[in-house]
Every structure is written in structure tokens, then in C-alpha cells.
C-alpha positions as CSV (number, residue, x, y, z in Angstrom):
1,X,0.0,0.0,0.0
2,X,1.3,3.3,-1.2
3,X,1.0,6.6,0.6
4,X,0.2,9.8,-1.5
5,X,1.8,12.6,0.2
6,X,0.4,16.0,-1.5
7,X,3.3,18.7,-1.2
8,X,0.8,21.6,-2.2
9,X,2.2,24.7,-2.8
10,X,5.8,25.9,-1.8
11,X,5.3,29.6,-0.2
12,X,8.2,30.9,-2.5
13,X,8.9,34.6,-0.9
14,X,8.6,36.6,2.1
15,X,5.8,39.0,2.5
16,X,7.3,42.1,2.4
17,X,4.0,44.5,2.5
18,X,3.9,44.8,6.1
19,X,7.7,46.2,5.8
20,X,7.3,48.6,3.3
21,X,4.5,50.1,5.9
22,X,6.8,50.5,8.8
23,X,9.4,51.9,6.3
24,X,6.6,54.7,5.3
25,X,5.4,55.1,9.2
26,X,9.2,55.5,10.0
27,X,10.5,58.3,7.3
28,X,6.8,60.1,8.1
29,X,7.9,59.9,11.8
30,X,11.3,61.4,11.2
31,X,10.3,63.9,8.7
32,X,7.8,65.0,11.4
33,X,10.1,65.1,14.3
34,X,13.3,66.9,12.1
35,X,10.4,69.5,11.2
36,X,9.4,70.0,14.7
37,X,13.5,70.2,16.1
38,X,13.9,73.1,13.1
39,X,11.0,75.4,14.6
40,X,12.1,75.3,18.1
41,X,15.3,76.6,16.6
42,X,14.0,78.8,14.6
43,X,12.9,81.8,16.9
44,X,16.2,83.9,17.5
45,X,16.3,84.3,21.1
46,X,19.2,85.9,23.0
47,X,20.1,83.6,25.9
48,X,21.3,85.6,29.2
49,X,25.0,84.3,30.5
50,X,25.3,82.8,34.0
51,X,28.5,83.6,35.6
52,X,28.5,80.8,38.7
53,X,26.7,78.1,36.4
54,X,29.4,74.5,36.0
55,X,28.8,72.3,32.7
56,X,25.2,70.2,32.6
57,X,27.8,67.5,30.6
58,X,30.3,67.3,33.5
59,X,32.1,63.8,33.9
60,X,30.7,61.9,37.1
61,X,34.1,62.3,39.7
62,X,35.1,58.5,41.0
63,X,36.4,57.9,44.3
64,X,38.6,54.5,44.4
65,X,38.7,52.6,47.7
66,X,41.2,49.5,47.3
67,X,41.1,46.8,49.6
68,X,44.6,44.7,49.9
69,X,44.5,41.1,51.0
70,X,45.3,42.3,54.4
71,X,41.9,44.5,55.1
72,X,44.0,47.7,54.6
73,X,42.3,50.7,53.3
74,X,43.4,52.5,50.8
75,X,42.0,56.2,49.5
76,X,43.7,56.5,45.9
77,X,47.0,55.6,46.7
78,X,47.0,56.4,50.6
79,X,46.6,54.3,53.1
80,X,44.0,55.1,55.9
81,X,41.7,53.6,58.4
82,X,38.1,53.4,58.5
83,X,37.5,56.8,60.2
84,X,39.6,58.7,58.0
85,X,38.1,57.3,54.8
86,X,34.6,58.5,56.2
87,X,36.2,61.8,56.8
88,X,37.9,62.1,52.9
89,X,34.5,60.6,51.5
90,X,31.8,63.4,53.4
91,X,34.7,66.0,52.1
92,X,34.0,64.2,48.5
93,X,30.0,64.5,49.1
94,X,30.9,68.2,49.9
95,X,33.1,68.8,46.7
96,X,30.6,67.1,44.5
97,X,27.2,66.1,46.3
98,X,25.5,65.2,42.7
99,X,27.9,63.5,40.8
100,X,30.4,60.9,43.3
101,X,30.6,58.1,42.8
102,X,32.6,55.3,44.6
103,X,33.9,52.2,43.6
104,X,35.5,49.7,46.0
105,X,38.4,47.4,44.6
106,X,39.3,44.6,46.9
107,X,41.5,41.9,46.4
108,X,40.1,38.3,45.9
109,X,41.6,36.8,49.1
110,X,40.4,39.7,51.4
111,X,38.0,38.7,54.5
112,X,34.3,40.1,53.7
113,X,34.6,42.2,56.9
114,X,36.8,44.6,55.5
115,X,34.6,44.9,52.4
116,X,31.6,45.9,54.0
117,X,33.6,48.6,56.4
118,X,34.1,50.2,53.1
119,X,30.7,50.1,52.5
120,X,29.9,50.9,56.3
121,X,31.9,54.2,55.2
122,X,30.2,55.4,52.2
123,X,27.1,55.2,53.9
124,X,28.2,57.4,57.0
125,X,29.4,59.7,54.6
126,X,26.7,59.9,52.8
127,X,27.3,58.2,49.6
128,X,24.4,57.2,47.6
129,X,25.9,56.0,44.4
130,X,29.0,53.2,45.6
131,X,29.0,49.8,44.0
132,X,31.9,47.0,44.6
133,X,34.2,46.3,41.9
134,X,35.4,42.6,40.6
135,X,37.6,41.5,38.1
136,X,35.8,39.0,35.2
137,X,37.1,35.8,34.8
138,X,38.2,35.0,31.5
């Protein structure tokens, strides 16, 4: 007994109508917002100078805290303890209260304890954007 197997009709292309609409909706929608950037431009206005104003743009300061395998602190390149780290990080907060941030490097063979005094730090000082830092395996 033979089995008829009826391969009907081989859908030979992709249906490419729906793409040419979203091409259309897409160069309308850019047209349309290029159009609407030019008139806000358009009206000559004489902005005033501010003499105490600092760049919108300005790069975000980072403050490095490195951990050695020994729980040592380290400020940059100084060494301090957990006190004076609090003390150079609300001085930070002072200098720039918007944009510090603090990353804290510790070696891989370091107890946990020393991590979070770090963190314990940033908090008293009244850091808000800190996050710990570890290297990626390859």
C-alpha cells in the first residue's frame, strides 16, 4: 500500500508588505520630528550668560577605595583607616554632592569584613551611588 503525500504549494517569498508600511510610518515619523526640532530653533532668542553656572555635561568624579588582602584601606594611593576614609569621603560629598561616585576594589583573598567597612563608610558619609568592583574571569 502506497502513501500519497500532497506537497501543495511551496510559499516561495517573504511578505514584504507589512515592511514597506513601517518603512513609510518610519520616514513620516522622522520627517515629522526633524520639522518640529527646526522650529524650536527657529525663533532667535538671546540667551542671558550665567557667571556661577558649571557644565550640565560634566564627567561623574570617581572615588577609588582598594582593599589589599590584608583589610588595609586605601584612599587612591594612601593608606588610611576606616575613620579617616569616612572623613575624605563626606569631604567628597561636599566637593561634589551630585555626581560621586565610589567604587571599592578589593583583592580576591580579602575577609568580607573589610569589604563591608568600606561600604559601612560610604554610607556614613553619605554616599548614595558606591558599588563594589570585581575582576571578570576570562
Amino acid at each position: 500500500m502506497s502513501v500519497r503525500i500532497d506537497k501543495g504549494r511551496l510559499s516561495g517569498g517573504l511578505e514584504i508588505t507589512p515592511l514597506i508600511d513601517i518603512v513609510f510610518l518610519m520616514l513620516i515619523f522622522f520627517l515629522v520630528a526633524s520639522k518640529l526640532e527646526q522650529a524650536d530653533r527657529s525663533i532667535d532668542v538671546v540667551l542671558p550668560r550665567a557667571s556661577e553656572a558649571k557644565p550640565l555635561t560634566s564627567r561623574p568624579e570617581e572615588f577609588v577605595i582598594n582593599v589589599d588582602r590584608t583589610g588595609g584601606l586605601f584612599a587612591g594611593a594612601v593608606k588610611v583607616d576606616a575613620d579617616e576614609l569616612a572623613g575624605r569621603l563626606r569631604q567628597a560629598v561636599a566637593d561634589n554632592p551630585a555626581t560621586l561616585s565610589v567604587v571599592v576594589r578589593a583583592d580576591e583573598n580579602v575577609a568580607h569584613k573589610h569589604v563591608v567597612a568600606a561600604m559601612n563608610a560610604c554610607v556614613r558619609a553619605g554616599v548614595t551611588d558606591y558599588k563594589v568592583q570585581s575582576l571578570e574571569g576570562p
